[in-house]
VEXVO-301485 format. One record per residue: residue number from 1; residue in three letters; x, y, z of N, C-alpha, C in turn. Coordinates in pm, 1 decimal. Example, Ala and Ser with C-alpha at 12.3 -4.5 7.8 and 13.67 -1.06 7.14 Angstrom:
<zado->1&marba->ALA&nc1->1319.0&nc2->-569.0&nc3->780.0&cac1->1230.0&cac2->-450.0&cac3->780.0&cc1->1320.0&cc2->-330.0&cc3->780.0> .
<zado->2&marba->SER&nc1->1285.0&nc2->-225.0&nc3->708.0&cac1->1367.0&cac2->-106.0&cac3->714.0&cc1->1290.0&cc2->3.0&cc3->787.0> .
This chain:
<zado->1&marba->UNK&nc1->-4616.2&nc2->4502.0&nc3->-3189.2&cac1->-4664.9&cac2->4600.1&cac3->-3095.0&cc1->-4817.0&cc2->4595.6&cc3->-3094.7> .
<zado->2&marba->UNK&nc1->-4880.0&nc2->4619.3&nc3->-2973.8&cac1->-5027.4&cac2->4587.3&cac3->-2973.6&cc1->-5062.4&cc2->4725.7&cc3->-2931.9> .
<zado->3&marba->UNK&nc1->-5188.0&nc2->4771.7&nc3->-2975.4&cac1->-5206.8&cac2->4934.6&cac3->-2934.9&cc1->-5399.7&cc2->4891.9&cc3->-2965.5> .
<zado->4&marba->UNK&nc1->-5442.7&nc2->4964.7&nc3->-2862.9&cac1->-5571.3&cac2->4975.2&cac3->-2875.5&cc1->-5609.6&cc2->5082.8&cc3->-2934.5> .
<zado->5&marba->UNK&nc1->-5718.5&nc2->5020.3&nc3->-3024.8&cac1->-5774.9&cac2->5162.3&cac3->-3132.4&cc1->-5878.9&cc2->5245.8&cc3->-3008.4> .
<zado->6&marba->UNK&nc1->-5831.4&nc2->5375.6&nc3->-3027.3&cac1->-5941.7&cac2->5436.8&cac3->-2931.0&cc1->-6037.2&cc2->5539.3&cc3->-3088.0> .
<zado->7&marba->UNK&nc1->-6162.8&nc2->5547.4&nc3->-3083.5&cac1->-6223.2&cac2->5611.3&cac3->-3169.2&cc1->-6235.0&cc2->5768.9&cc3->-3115.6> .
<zado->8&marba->UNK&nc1->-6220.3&nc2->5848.4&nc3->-3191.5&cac1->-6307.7&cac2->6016.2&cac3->-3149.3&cc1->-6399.8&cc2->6004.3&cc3->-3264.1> .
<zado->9&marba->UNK&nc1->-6518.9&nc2->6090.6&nc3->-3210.3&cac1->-6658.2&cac2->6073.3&cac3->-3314.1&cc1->-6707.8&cc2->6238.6&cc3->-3302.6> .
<zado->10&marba->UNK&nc1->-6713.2&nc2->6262.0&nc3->-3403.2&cac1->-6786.7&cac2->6450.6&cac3->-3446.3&cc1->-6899.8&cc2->6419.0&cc3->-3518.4> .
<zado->11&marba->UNK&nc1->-6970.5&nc2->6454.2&nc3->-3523.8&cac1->-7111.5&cac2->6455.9&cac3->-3577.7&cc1->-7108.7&cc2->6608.5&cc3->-3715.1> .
<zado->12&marba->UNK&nc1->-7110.9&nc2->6563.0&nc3->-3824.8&cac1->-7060.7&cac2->6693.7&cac3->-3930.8&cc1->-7199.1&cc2->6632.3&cc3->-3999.2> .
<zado->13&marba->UNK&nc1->-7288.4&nc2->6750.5&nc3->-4053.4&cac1->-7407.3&cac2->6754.6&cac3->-4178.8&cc1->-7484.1&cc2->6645.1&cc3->-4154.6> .
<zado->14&marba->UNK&nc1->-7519.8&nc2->6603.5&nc3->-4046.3&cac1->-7598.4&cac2->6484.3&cac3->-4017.5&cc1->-7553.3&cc2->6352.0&cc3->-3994.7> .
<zado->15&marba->UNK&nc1->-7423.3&nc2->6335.2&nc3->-3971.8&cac1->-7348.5&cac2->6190.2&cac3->-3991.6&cc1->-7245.3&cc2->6205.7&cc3->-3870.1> .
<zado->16&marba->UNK&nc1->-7232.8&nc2->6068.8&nc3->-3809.9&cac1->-7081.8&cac2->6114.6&cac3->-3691.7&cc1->-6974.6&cc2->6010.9&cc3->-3823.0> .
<zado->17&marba->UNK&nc1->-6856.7&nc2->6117.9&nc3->-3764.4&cac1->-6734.6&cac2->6076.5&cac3->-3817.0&cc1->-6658.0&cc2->6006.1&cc3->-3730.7> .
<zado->18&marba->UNK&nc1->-6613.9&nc2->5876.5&nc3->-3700.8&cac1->-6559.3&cac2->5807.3&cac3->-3633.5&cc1->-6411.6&cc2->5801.7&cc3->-3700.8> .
<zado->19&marba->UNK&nc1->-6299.9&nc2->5850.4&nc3->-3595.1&cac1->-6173.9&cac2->5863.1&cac3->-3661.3&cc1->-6070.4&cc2->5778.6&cc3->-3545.4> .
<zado->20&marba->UNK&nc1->-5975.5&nc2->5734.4&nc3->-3577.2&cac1->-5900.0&cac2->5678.3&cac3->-3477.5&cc1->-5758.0&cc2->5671.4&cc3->-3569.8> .
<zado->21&marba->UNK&nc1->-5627.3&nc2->5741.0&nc3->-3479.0&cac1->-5516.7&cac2->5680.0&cac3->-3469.7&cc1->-5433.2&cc2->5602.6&cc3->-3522.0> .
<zado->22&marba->UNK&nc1->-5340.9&nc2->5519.1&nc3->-3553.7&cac1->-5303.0&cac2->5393.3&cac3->-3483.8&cc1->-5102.1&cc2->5433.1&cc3->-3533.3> .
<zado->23&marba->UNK&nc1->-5075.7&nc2->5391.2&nc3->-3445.3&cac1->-4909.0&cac2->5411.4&cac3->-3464.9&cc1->-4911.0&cc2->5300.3&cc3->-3566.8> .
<zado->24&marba->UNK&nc1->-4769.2&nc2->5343.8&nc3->-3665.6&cac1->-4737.7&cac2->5268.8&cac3->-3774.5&cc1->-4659.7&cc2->5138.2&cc3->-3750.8> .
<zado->25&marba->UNK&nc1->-4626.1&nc2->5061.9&nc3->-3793.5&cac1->-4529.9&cac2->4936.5&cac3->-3765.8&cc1->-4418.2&cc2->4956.6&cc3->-3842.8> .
<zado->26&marba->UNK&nc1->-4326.4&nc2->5043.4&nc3->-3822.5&cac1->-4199.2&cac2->5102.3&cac3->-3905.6&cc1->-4092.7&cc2->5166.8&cc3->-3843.9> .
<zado->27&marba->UNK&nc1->-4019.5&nc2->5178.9&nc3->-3876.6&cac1->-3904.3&cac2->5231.0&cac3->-3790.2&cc1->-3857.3&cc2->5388.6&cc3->-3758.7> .
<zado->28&marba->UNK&nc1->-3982.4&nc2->5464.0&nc3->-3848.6&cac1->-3965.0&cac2->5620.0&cac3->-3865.5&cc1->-4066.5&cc2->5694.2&cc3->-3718.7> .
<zado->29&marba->UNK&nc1->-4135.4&nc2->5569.2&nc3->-3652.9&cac1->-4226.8&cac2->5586.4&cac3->-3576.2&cc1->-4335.0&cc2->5682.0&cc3->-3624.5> .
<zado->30&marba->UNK&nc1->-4384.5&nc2->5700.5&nc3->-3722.8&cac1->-4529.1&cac2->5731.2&cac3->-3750.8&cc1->-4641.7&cc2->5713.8&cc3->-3729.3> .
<zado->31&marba->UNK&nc1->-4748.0&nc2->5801.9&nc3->-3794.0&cac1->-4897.9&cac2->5754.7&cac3->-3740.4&cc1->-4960.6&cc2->5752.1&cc3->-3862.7> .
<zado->32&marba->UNK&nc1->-5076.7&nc2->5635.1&nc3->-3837.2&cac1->-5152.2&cac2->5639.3&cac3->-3981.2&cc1->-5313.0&cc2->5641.7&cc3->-3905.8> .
<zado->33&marba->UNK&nc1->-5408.6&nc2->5679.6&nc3->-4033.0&cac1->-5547.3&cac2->5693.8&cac3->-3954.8&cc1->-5635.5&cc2->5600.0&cc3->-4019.4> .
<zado->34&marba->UNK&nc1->-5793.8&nc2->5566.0&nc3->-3958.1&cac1->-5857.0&cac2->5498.0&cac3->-4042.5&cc1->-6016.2&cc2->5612.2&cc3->-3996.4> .
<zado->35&marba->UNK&nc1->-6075.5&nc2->5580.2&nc3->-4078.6&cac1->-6214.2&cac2->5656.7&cac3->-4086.3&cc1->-6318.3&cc2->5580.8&cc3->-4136.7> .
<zado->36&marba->UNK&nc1->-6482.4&nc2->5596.3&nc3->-4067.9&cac1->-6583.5&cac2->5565.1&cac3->-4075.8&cc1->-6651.5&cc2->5653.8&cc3->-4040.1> .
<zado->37&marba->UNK&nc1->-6759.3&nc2->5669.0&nc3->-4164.9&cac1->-6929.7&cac2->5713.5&cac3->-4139.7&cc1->-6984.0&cc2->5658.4&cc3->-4110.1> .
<zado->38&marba->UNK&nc1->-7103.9&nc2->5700.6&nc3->-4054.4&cac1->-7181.0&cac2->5637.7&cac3->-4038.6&cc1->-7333.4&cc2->5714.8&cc3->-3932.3> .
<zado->39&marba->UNK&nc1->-7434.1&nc2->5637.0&nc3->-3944.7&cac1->-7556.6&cac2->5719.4&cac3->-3872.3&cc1->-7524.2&cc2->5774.5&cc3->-3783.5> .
<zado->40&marba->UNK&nc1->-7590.0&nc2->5855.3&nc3->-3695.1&cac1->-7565.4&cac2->5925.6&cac3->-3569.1&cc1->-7626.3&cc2->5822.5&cc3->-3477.5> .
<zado->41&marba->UNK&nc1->-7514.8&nc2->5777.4&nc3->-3378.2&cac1->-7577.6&cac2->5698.2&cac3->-3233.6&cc1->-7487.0&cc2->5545.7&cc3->-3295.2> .
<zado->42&marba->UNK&nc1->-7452.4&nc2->5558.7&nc3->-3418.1&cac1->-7381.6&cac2->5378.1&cac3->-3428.7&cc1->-7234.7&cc2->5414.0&cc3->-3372.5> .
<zado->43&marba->UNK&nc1->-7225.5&nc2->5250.9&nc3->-3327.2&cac1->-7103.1&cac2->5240.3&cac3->-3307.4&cc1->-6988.4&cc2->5207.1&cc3->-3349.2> .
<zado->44&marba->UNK&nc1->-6884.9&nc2->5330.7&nc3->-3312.3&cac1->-6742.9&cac2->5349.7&cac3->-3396.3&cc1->-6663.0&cc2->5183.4&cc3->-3429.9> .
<zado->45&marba->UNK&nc1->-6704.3&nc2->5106.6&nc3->-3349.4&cac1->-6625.3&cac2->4983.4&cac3->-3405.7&cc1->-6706.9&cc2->4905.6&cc3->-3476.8> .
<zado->46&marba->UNK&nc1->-6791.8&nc2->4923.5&nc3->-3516.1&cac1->-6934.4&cac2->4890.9&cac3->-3616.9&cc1->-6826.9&cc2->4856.2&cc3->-3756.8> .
<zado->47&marba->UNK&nc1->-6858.1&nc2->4777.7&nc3->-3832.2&cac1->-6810.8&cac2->4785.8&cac3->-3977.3&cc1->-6890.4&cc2->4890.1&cc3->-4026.2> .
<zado->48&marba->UNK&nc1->-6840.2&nc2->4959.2&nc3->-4112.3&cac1->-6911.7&cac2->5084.7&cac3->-4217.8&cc1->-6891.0&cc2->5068.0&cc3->-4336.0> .
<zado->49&marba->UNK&nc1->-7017.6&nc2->5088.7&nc3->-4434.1&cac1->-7012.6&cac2->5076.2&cac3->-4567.0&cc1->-6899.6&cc2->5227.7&cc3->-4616.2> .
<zado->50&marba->UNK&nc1->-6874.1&nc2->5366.8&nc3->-4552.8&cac1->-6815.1&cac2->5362.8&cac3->-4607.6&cc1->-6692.6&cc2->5436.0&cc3->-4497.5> .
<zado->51&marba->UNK&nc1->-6584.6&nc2->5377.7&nc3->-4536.6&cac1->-6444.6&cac2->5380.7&cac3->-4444.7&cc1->-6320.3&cc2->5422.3&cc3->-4542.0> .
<zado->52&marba->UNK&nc1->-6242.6&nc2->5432.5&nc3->-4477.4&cac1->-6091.0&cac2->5497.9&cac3->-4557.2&cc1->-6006.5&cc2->5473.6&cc3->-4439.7> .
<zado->53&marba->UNK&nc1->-5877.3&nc2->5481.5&nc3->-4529.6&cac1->-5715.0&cac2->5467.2&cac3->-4400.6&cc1->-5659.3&cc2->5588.5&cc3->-4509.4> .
<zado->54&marba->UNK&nc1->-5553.2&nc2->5614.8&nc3->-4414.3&cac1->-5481.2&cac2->5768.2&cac3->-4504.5&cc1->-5454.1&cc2->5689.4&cc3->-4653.8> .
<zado->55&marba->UNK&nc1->-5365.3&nc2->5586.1&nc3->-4684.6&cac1->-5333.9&cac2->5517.8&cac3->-4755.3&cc1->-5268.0&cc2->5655.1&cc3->-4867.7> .
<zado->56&marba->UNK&nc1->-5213.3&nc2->5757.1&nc3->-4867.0&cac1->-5186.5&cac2->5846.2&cac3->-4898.0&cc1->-5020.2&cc2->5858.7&cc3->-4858.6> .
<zado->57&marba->UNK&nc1->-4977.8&nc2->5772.7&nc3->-4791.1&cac1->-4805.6&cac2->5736.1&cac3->-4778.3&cc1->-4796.3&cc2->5892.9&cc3->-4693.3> .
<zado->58&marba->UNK&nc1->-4853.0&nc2->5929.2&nc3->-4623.0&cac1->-4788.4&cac2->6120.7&cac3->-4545.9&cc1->-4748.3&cc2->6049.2&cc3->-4418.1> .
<zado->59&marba->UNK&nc1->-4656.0&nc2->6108.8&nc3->-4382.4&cac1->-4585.5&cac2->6071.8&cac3->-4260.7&cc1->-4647.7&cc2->6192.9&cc3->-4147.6> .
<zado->60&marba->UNK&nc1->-4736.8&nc2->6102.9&nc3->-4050.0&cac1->-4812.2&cac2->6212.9&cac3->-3974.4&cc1->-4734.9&cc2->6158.9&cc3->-3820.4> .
<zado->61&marba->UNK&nc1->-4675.2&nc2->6277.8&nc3->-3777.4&cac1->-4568.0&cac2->6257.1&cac3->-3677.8&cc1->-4591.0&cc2->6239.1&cc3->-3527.9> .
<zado->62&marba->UNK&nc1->-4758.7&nc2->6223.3&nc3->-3516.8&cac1->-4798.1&cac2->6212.9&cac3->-3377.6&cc1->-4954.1&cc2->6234.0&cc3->-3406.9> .
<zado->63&marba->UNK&nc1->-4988.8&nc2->6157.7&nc3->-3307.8&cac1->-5134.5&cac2->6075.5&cac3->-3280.9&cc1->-5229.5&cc2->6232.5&cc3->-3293.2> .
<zado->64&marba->UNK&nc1->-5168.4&nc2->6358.2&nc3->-3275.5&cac1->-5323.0&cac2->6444.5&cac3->-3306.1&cc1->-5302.5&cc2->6456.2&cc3->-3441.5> .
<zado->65&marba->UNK&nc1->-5162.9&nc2->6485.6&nc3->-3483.4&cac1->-5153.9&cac2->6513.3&cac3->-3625.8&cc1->-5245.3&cc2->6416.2&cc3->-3734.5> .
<zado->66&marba->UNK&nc1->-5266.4&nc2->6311.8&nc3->-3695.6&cac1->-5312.8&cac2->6181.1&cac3->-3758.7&cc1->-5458.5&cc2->6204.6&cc3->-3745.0> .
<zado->67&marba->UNK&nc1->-5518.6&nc2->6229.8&nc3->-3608.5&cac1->-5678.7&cac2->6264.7&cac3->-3574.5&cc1->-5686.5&cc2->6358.8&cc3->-3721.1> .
<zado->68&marba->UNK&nc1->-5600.6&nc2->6479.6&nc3->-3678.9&cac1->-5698.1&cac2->6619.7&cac3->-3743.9&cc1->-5663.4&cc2->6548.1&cc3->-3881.9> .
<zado->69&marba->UNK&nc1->-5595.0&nc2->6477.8&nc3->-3971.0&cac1->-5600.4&cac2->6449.5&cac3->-4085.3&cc1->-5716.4&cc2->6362.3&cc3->-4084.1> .
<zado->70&marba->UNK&nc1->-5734.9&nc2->6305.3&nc3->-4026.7&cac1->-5879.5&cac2->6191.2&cac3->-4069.6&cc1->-5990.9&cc2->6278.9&cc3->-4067.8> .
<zado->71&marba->UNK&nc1->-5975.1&nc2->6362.0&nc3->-3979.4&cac1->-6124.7&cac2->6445.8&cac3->-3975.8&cc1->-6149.4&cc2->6500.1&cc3->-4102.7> .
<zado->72&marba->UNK&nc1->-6012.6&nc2->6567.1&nc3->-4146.6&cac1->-6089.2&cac2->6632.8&cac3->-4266.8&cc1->-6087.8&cc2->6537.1&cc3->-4371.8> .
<zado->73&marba->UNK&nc1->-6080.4&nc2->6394.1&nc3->-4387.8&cac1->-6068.2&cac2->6321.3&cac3->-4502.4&cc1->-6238.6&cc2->6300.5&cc3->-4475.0> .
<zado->74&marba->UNK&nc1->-6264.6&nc2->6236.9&nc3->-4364.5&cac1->-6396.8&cac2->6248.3&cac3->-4257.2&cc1->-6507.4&cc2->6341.4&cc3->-4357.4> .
<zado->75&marba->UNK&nc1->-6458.3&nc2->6451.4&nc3->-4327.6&cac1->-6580.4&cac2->6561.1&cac3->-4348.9&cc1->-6557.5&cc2->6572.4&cc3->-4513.8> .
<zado->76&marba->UNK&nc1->-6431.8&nc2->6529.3&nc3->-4595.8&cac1->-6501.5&cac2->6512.8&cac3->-4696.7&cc1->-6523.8&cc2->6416.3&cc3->-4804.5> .
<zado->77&marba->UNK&nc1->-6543.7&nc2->6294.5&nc3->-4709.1&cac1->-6664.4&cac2->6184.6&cac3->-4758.9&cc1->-6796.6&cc2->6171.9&cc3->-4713.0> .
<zado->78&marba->UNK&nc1->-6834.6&nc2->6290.7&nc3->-4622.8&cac1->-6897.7&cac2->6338.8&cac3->-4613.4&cc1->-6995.2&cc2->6438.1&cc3->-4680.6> .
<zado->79&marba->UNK&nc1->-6898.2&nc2->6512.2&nc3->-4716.0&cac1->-6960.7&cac2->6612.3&cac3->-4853.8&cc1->-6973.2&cc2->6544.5&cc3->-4968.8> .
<zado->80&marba->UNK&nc1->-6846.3&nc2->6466.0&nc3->-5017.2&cac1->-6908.7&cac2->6387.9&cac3->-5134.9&cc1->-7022.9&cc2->6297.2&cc3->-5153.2> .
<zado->81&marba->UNK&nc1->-7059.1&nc2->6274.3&nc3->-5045.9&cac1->-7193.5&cac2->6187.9&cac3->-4997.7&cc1->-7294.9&cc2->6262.1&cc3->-5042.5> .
<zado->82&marba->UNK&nc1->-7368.9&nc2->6368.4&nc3->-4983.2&cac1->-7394.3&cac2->6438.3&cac3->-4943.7&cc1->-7415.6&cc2->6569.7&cc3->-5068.9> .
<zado->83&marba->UNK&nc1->-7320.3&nc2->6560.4&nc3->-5139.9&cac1->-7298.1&cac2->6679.0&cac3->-5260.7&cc1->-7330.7&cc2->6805.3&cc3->-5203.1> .
């Protein structure tokens, strides 16, 4: 299955959070997310020093459920950045 990553980007404590989507390749039809920081004004398909995927095995049952989980993984590698 081919699916285009679309990014959403929030700008939290000085940094945009670039979060995107992506349906799972499994038969339970799930969603998994991936995340990047990065400066304000770069771009979301940019490689980022620092990034994450849920990699947390949660079965997120649809494409917002998956957004709002990245955001807050988002905002806090953010804070840990940041302290």
């Amino acid at each position: 299955m081919s699916y285009e990553q679309n990014w959403r980007t929030e700008f939290y404590r000085g940094m945009d959070v670039h979060v995107s989507a992506l349906p799972r390749d499994d038969a339970r039809a799930t969603w998994d997310y991936t995340v990047r920081i990065g400066q304000p004004g770069e771009d979301a398909a940019s490689i980022s020093e620092l990034m994450a995927t849920s990699g947390d095995d949660a079965e997120y049952p649809n494409e917002a459920a998956a957004v709002q989980a990245a955001l807050r993984k988002g905002y806090a590698m953010v804070d840990a950045l940041l302290g």
